[in-house]
MARBA-3410 file (N, C-alpha, C, O; in Angstrom, 1 decimal):
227
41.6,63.3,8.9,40.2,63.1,9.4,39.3,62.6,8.4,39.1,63.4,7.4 ~ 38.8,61.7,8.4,37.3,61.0,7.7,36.3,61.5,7.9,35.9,61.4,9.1 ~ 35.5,62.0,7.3,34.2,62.8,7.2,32.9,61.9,5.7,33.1,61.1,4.8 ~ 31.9,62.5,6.1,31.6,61.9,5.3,31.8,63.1,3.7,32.7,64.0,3.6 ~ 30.7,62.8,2.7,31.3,63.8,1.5,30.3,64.9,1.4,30.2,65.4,0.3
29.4,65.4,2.6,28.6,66.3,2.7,28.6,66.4,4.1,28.6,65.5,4.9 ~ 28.6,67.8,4.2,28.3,68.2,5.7,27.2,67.6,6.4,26.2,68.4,6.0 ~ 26.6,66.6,7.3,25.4,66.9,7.8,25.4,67.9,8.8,26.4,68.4,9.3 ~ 23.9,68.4,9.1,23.9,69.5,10.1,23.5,68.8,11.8,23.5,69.6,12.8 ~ 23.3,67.8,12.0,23.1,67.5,12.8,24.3,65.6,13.3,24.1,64.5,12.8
25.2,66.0,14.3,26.5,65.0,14.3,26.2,64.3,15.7,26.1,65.0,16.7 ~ 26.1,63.1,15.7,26.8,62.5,16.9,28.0,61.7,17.3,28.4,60.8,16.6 ~ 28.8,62.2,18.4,30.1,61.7,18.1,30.3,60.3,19.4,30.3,60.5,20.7 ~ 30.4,59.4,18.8,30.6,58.4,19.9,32.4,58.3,19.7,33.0,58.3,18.6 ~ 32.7,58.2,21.0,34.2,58.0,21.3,34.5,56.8,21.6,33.7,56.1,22.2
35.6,56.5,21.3,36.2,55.2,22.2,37.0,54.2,21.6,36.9,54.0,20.4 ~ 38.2,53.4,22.6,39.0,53.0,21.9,38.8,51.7,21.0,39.8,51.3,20.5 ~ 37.7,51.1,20.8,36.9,50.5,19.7,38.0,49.1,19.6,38.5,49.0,18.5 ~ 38.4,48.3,20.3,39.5,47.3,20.7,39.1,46.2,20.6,39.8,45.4,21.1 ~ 38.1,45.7,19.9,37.2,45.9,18.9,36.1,46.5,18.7,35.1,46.2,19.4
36.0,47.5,17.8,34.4,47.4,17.6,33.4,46.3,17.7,33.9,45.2,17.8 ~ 32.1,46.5,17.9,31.1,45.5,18.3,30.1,45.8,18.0,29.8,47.0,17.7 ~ 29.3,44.8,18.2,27.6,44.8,17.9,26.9,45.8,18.8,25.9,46.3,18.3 ~ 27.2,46.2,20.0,26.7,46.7,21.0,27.5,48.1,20.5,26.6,48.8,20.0 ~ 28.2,48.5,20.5,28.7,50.0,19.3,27.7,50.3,18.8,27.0,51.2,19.3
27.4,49.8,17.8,27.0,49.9,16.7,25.1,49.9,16.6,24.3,50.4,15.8 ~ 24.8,49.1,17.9,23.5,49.5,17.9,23.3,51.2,19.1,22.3,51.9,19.0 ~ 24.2,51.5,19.9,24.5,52.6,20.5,24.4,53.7,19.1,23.4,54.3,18.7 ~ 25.0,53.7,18.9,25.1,54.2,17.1,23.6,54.4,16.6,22.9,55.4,16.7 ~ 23.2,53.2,16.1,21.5,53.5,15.6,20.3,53.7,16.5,19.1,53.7,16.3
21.0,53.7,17.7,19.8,54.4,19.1,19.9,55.9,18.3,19.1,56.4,17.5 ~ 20.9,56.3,18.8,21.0,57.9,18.7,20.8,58.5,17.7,20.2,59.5,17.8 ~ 21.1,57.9,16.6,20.6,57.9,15.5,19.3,58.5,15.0,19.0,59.7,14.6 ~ 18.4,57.3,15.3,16.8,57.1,15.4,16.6,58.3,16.7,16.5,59.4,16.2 ~ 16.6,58.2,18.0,16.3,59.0,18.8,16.2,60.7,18.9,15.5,61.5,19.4
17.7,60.5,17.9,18.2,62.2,18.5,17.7,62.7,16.8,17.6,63.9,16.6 ~ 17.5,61.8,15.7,17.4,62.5,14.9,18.8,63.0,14.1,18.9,64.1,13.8 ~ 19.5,62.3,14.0,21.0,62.8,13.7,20.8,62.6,12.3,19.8,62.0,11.8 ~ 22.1,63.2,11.8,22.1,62.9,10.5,23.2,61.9,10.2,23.5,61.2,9.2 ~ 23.7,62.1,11.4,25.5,61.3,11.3,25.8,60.4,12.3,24.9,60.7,13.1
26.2,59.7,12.7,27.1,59.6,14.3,28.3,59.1,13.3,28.3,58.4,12.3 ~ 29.4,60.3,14.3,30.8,59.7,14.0,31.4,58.9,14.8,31.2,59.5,15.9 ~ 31.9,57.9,15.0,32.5,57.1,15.7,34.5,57.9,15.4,35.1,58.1,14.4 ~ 34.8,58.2,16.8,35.9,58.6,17.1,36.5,57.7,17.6,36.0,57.0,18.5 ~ 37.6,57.5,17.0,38.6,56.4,17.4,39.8,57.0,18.7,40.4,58.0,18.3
40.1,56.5,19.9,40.9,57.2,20.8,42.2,56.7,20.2,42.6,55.6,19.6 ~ 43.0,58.0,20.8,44.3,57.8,20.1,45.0,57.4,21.5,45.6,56.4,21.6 ~ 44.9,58.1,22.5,45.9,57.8,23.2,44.8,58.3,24.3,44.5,59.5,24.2 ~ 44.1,57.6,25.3,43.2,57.6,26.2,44.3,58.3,27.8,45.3,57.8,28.3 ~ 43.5,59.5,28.2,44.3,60.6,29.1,43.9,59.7,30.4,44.8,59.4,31.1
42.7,59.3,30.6,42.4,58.5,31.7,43.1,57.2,31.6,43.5,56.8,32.7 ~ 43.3,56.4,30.5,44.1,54.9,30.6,45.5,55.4,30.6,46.0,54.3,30.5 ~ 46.4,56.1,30.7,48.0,56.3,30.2,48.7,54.4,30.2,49.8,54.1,29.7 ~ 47.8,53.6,30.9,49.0,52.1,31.1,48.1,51.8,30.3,49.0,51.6,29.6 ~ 47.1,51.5,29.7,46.1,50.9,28.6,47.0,50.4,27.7,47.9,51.1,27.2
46.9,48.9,27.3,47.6,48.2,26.0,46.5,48.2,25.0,45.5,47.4,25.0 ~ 46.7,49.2,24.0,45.8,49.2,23.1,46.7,48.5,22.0,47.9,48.4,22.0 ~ 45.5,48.2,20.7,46.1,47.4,19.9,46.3,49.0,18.7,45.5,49.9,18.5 ~ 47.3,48.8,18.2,47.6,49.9,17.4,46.7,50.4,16.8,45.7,49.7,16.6 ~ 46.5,51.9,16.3,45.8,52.8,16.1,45.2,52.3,14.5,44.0,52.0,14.2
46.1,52.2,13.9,45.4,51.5,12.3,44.8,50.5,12.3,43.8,50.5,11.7 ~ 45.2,49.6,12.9,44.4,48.6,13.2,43.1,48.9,13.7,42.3,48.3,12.9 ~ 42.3,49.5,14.7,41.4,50.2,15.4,40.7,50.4,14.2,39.7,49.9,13.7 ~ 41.5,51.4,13.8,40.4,52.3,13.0,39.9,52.0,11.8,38.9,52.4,11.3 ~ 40.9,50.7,11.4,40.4,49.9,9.8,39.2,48.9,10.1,38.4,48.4,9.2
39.3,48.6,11.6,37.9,47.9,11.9,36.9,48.3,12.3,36.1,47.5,12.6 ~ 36.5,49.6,12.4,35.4,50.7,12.9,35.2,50.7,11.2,34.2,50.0,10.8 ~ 36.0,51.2,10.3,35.6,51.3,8.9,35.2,50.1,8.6,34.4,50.4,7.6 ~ 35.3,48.7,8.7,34.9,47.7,7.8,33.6,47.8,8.8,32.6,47.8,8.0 ~ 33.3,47.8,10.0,32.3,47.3,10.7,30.8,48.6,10.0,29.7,48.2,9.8
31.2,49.6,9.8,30.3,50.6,9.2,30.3,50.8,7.6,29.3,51.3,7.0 ~ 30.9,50.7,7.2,31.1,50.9,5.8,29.7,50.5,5.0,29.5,51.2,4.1 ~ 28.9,49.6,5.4,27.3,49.8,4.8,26.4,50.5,5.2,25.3,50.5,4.8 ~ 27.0,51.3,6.3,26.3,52.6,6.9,26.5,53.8,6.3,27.6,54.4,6.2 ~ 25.4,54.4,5.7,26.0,55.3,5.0,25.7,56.9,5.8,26.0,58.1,5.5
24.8,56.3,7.3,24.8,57.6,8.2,25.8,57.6,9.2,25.7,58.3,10.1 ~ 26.8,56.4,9.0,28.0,56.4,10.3,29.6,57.0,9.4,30.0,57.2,8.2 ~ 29.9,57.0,10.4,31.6,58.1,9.6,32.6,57.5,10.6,32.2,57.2,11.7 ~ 33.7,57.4,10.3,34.9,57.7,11.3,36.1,58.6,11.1,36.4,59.2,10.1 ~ 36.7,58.7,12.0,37.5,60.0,12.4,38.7,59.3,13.0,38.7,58.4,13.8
39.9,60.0,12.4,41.1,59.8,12.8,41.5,60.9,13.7,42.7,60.8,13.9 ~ 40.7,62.5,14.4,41.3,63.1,14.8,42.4,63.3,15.2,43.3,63.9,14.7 ~ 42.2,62.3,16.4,42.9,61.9,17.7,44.3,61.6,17.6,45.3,61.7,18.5 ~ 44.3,61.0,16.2,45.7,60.7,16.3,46.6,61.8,15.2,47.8,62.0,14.9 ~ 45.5,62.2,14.8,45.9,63.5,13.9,47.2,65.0,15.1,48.1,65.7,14.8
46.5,64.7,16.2,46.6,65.6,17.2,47.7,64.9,18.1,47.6,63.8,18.4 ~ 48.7,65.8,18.4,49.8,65.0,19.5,49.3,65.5,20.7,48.8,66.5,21.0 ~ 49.6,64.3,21.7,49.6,64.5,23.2,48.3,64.2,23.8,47.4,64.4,23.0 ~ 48.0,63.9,24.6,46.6,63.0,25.3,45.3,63.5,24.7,45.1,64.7,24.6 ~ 44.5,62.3,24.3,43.1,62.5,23.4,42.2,63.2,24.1,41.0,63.1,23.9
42.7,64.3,25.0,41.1,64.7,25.6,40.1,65.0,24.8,40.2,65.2,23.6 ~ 39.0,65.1,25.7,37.7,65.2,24.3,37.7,67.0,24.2,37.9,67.5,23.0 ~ 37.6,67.6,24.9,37.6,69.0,25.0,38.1,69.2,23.6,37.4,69.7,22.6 ~ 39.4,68.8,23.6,40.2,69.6,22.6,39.5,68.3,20.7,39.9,68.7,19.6 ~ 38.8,67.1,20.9,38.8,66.8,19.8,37.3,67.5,19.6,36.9,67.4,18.5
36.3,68.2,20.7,35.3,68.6,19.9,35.8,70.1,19.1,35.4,70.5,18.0 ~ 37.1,70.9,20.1,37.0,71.8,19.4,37.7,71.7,17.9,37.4,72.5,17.1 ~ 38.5,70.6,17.6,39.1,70.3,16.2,38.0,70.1,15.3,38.2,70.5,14.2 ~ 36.8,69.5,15.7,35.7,69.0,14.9,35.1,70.2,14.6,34.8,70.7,13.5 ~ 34.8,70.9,15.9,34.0,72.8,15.3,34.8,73.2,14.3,34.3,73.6,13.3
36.5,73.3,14.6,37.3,74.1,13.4,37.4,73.9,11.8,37.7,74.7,10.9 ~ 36.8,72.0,11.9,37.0,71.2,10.5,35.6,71.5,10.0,35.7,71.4,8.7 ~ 34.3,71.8,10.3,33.0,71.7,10.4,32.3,72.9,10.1,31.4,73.2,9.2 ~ 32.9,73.6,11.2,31.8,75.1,11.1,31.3,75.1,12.1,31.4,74.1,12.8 ~ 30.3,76.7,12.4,29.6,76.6,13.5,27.7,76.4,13.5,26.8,76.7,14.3
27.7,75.9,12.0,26.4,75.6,11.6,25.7,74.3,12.0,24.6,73.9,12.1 ~ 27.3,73.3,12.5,27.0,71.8,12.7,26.2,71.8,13.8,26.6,72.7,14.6 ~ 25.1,71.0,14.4,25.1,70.7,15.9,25.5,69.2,16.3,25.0,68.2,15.9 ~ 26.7,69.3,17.5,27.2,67.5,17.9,26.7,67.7,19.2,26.6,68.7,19.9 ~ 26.3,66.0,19.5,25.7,65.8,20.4,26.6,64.4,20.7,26.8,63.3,20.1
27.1,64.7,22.1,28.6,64.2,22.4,27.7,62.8,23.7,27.3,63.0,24.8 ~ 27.9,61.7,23.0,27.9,60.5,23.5,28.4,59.9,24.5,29.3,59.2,24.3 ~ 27.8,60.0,25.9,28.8,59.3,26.7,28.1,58.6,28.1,27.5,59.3,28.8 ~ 28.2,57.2,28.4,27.5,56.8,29.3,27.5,56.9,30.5,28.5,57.5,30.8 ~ 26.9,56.6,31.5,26.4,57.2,32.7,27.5,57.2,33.4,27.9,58.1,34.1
28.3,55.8,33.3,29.4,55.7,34.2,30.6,57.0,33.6,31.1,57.6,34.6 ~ 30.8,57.2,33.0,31.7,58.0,32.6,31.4,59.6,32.8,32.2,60.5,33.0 ~ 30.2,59.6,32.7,29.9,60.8,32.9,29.6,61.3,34.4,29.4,62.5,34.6 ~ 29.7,60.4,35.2,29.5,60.7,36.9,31.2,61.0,37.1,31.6,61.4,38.3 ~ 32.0,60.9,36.2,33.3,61.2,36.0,34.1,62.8,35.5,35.2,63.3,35.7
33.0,62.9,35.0,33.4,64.1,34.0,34.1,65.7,34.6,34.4,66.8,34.0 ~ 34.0,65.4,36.0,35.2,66.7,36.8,36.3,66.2,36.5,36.9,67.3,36.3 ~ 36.9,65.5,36.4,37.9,64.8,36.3,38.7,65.0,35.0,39.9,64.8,34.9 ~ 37.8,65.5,34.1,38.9,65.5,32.8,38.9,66.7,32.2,38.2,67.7,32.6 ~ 39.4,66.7,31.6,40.3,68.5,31.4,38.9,69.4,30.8,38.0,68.9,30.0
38.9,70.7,31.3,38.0,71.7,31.4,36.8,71.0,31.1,36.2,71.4,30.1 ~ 36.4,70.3,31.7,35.0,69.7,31.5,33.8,70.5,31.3,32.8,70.0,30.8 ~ 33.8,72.1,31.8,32.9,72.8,31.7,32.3,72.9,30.5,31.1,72.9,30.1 ~ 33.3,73.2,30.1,33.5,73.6,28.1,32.7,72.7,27.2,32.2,72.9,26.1 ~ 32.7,71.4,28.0,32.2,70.6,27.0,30.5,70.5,26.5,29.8,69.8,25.7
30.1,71.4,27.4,28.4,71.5,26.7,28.1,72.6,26.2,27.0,72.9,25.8 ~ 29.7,73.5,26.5,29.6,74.6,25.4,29.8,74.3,23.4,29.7,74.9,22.3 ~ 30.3,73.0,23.7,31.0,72.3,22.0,30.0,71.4,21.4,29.8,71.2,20.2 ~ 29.3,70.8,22.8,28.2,69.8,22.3,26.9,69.7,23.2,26.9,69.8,24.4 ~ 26.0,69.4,22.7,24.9,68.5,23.4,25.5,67.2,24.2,25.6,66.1,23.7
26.1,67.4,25.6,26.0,66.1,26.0,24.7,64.7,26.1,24.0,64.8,27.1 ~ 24.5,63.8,25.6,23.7,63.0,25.6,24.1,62.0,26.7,24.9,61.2,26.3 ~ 23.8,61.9,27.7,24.0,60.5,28.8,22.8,59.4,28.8,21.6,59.5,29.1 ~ 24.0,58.2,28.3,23.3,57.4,27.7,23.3,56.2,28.7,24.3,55.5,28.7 ~ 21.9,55.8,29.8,22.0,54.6,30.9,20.8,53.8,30.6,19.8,54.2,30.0
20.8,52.6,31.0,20.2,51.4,30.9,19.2,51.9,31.8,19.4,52.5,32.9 ~ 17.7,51.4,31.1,16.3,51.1,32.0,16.5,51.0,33.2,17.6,50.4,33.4 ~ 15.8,51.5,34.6,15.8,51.4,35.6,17.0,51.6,36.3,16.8,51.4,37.5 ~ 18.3,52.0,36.0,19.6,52.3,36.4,19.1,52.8,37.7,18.2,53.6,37.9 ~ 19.8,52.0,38.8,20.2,52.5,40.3,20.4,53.7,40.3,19.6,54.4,40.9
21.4,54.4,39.7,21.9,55.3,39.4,20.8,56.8,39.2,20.5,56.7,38.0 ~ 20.6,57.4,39.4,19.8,58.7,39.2,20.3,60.0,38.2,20.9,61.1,38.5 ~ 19.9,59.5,36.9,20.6,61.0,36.0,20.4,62.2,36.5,21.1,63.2,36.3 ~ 19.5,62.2,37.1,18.8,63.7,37.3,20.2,64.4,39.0,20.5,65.5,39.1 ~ 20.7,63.3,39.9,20.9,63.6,40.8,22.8,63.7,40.1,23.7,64.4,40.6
22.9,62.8,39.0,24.2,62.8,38.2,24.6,63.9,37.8,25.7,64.3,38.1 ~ 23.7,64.7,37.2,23.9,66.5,36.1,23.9,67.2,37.0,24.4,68.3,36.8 ~ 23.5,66.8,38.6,23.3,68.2,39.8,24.7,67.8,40.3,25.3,68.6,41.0 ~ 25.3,66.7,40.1,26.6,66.3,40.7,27.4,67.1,40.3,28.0,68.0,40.9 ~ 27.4,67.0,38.8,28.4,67.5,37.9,28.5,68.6,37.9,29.5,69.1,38.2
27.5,69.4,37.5,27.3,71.0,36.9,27.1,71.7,37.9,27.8,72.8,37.9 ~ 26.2,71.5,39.2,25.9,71.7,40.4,25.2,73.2,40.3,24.2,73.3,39.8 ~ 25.7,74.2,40.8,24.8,75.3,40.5,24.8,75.8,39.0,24.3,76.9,38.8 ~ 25.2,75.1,38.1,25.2,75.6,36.9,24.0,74.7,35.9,24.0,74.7,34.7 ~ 23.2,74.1,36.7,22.2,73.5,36.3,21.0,74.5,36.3,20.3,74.3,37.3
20.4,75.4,35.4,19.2,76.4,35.2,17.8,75.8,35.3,17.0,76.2,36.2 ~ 17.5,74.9,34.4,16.4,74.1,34.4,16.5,72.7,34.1,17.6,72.2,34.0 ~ 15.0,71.9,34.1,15.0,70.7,33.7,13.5,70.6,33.1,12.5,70.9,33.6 ~ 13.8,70.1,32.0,11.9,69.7,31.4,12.6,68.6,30.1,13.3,68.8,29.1 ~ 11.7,67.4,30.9,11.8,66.4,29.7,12.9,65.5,29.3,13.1,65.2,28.1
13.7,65.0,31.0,14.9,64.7,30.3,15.9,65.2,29.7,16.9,64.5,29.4 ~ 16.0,66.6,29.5,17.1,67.6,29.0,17.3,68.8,30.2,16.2,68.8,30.8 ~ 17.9,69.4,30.5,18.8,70.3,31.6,19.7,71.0,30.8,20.5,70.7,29.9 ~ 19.0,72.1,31.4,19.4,73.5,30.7,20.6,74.1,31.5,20.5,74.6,32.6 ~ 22.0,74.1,30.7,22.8,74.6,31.6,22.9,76.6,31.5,22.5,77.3,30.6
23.8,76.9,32.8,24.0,78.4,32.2,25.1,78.7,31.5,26.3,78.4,31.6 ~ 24.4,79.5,30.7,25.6,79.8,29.6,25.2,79.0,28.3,25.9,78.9,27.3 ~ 23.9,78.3,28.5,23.3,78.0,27.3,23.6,76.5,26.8,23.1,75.9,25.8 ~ 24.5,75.9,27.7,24.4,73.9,27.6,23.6,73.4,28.0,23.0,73.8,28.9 ~ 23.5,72.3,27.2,22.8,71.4,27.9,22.9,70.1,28.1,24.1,70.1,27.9
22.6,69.2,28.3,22.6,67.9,28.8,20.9,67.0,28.7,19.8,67.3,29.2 ~ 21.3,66.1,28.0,20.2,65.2,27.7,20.4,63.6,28.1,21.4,63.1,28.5 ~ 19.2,62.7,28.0,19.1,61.6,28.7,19.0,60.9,27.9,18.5,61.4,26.9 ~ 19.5,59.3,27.9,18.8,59.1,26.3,18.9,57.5,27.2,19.8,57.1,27.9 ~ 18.1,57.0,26.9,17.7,55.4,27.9,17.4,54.5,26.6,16.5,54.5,25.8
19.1,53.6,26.8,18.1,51.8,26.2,19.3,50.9,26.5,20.4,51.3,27.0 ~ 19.1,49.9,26.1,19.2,48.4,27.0,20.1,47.7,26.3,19.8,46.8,25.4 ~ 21.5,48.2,26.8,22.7,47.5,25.9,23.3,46.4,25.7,23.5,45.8,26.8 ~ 23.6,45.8,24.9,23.8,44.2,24.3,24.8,44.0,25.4,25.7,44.7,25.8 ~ 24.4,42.7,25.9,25.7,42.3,26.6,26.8,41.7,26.3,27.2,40.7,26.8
27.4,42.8,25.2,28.5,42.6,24.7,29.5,43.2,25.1,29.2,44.4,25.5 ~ 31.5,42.8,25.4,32.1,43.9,26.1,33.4,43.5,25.5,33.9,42.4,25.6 ~ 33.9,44.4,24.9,35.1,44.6,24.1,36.2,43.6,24.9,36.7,42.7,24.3 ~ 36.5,43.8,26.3,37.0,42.9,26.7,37.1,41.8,27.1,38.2,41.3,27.4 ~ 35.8,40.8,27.1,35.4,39.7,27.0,35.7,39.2,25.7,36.3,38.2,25.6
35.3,39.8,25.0,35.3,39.8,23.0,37.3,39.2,23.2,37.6,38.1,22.7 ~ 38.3,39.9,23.7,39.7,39.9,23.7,39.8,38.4,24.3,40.0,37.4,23.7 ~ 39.7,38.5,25.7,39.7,37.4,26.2,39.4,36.0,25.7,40.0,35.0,25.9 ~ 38.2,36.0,24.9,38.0,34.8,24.4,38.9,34.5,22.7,38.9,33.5,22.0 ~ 39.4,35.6,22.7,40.5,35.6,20.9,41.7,35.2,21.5,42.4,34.3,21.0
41.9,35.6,22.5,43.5,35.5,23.5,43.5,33.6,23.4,44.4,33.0,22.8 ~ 42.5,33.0,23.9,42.2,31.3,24.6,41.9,30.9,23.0,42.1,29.7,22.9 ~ 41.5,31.6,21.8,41.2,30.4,20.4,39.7,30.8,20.8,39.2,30.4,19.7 ~ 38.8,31.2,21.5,37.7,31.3,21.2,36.6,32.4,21.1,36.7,33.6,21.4 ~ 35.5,31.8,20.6,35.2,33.3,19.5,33.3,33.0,19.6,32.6,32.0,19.2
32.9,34.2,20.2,31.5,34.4,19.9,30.8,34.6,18.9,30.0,35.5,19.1 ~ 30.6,34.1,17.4,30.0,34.8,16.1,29.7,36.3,16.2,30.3,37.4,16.0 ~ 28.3,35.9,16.8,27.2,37.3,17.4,27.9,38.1,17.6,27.3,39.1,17.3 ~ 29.1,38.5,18.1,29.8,39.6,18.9,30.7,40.4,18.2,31.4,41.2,18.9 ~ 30.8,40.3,16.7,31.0,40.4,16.0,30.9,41.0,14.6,30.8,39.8,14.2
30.9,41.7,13.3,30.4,41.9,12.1,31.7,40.5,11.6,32.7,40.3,12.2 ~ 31.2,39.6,10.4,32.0,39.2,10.2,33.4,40.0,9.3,34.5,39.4,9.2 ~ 33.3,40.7,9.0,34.5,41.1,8.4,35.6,41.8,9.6,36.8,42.1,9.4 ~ 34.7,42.1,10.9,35.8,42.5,11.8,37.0,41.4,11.6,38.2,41.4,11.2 ~ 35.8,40.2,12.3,36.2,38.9,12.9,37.4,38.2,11.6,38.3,37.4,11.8
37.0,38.7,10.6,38.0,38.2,9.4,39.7,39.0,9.3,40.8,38.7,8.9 ~ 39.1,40.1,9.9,40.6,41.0,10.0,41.3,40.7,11.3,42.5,40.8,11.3 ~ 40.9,40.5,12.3,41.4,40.4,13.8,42.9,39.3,13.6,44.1,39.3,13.9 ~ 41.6,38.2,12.6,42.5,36.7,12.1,43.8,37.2,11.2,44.9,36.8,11.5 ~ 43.6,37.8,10.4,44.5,38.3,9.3,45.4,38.9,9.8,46.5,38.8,9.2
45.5,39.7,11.0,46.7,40.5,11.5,46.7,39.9,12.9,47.4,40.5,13.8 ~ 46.1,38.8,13.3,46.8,38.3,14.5,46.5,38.9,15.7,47.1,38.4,16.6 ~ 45.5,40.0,16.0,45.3,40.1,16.9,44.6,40.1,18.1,43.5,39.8,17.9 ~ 44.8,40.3,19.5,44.6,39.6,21.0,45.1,38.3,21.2,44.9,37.7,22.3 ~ 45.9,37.7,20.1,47.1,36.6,20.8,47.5,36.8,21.6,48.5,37.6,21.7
46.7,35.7,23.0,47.5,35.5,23.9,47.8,37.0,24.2,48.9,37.3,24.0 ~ 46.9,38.1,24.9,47.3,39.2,25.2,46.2,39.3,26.8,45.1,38.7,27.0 ~ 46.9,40.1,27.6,46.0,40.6,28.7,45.8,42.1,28.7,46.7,43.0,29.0 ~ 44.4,42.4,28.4,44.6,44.3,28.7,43.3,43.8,29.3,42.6,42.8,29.1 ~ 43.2,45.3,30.5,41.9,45.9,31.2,40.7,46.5,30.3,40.7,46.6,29.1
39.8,46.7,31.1,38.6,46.6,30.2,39.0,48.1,29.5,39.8,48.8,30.0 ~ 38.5,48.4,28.4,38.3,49.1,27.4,36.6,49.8,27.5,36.2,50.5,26.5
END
């Protein structure tokens, strides 16, 4: 596991199988950042996604050596190999609790996840637990059709205590926060699609991703689902 070389006290952990990393990552990253006041965001790389089991991902070192080249002049971003540290499906449950046991209970993480995924979140293993390990942050675009407030009553349902301010107070002492801005329209699988045909967006990009992709050959000519 990759940490940085001091504890910060305040972590955000964005997840995801980073197939490639991107510009739109990475300003998600310095939202929460700036917003939440962090000292960190770790970018977690998935090892083996419980919801994809048919997902063609591109190998795990691969992944994760381009999340490190894409941050590496960040010196408030980190990455994490938990996931692959750990055998058997990446649930997040079990990588916040690896991160409390590597960490301490002094840290506070504030667990990154967007709207769409989070209207999901019965779905994945003891979901309750997880605003017992973290601050969930749900993170949706201006004006979203979508209703956060009617999302957290979906989810939590009577376990929702209060609401003031964008944050929802769960019982048992979780909570759940909102965090609104307006994501690059960049998409990891468009990004594939156009490497697969020879063609290539700059912008969509850090160039040293785009220099390693070339070097090891990958999305040749490949078809995977969105990421």
């Amino acid at each position: 596991m990759v940490m940085a070389r001091s504890v910060p006290k305040k972590i955000g952990i964005l997840g995801g199988t980073f197939d490639p990393i991107h510009h739109g990552h990475l300003a998600l990253a310095q939202a929460a950042l700036e917003e939440l006041g962090l000292d960190e965001v770790l970018f977690v790389v998935a090892a083996r996604p419980p919801h994809k089991p048919d997902l063609r991902l591109s190998p795990f070192i691969d992944r994760l050596a381009m999340v490190r080249l894409a941050i590496k002049s960040e010196d408030c971003f980190a990455a994490s190999d938990v996931e692959v540290i750990r055998s058997g499906p990446s649930y997040s449950v079990d990588t916040l609790q690896d991160l409390r046991h590597c960490l301490g209970e002094a840290v506070s993480f504030f667990f990154l996840i967007g709207l769409d995924a989070f209207v999901d979140l019965p779905s994945w293993k003891e979901f309750r637990r997880l605003p017992e390990l973290a601050e969930l942050v749900v993170v949706h675009r201006p004006g979203s059709e979508q209703s956060i407030a009617a999302a957290v009553h979906d989810v939590f349902g009577s376990d929702v205590e209060s609401h003031q301010a964008g944050r929802w107070v769960l019982r048992g002492g979780g909570t759940v926060r909102e965090m609104v801005m307006e994501p690059l329209a960049i998409s990891s699988t468009e990004i594939r699609k156009g490497l697969e045909v020879g063609e290539f967006e700059e912008d969509s990009l850090l160039s040293e991703v785009a220099k390693y992709i070339k070097k090891h050959g990958l999305y040749h000519r490949r078809q995977t689902p969105d990421t």
